[in-house]
Every structure is written in C-alpha cells, then in structure tokens.
N, C-alpha and C positions, 0 to 999 in steps of 0.2 A: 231271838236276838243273836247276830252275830257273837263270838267269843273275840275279845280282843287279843292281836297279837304284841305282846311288849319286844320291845328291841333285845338282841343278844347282847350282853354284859360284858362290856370290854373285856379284853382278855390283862391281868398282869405281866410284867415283862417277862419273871421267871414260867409263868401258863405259854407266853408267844413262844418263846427259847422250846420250854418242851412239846411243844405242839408240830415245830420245826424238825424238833428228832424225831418225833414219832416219822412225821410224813415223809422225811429221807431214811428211813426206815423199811419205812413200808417200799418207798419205791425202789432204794438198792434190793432189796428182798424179788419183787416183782423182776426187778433186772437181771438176777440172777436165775430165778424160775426160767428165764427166755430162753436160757442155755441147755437148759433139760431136753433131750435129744427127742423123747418121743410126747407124743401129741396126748396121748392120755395122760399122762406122769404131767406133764404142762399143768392141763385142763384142775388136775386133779389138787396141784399144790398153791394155783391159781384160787380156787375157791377154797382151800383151809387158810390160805393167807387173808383172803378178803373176811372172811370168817371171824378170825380171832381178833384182828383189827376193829370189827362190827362190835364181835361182843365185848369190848373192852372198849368203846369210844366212850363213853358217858363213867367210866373214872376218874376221879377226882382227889383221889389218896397221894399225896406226892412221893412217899416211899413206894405203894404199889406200881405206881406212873416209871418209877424209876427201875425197878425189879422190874417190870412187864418189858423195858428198853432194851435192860441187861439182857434178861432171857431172847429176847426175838433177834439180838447182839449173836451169843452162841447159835443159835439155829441155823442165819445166817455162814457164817462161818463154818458149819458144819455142813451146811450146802454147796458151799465153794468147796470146800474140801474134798467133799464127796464128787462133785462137777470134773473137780482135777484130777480124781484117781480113771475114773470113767475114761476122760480124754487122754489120760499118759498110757 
C-alpha cells in the first residue's frame, strides 16, 4: 500500500519573512561567487554554499535560524571584501 502524502503546513508569517531572508541570502551570496575570477574558486564556493544551505534547511530553532542569517551575513561581506581588494 501506497504511503500517503499530507500536504506541507502553512508556513507562519514570521517562517515566510524568514524563509524570504534565507533565499536572498542565499542568492546575493551566489551573486557574488559570479565575481570570483577563476573557474575553480567559482566551482568550488558554488558547492560549499549550496552545501551549508542543504545542511541547514530543515532548522527550525528561530534563534539558530537567526544566527545561521547573521553568520552567512558576515561571510558574505567578507567575500565582497575580499572580491574588492582582488579588483583594486
């Protein structure tokens, strides 16, 4: 006998909001990997981004949810950073 599938569980307003940051997160993050001049270094921060995104999708801590924001916050940043010293 088939397993039945139940419908996914609305999401709360404050789950949509942060669900919103994660995923502009994730894609300014991606945006900025584009910049990365060589094809390996791409490749290579392309799959630890996709990565830690994966292993942290089924969180549900809203402190953790928030610190996992902040931290991938700095990373970013620190990728731009690094993008700009490269380029100047």
């Amino acid at each position: 006998m088939a397993a039945s599938r139940l419908p996914p569980a609305a999401l709360t307003l404050k789950q949509f909001l942060r669900r919103q940051q994660v995923l502009q997160l994730y894609r300014r993050i991606l945006q900025a990997i584009r910049q990365v001049p060589t094809e390996t270094d791409r490749q290579y921060l392309k799959e630890w981004a996709r990565e830690e995104f994966k292993r942290n999708k089924n969180a549900t801590d809203e402190d953790a949810i928030r610190m996992m924001i902040t931290q991938g916050n700095m990373q970013l940043r620190e990728l731009e950073r690094t993008l700009q010293l490269a380029n100047s």
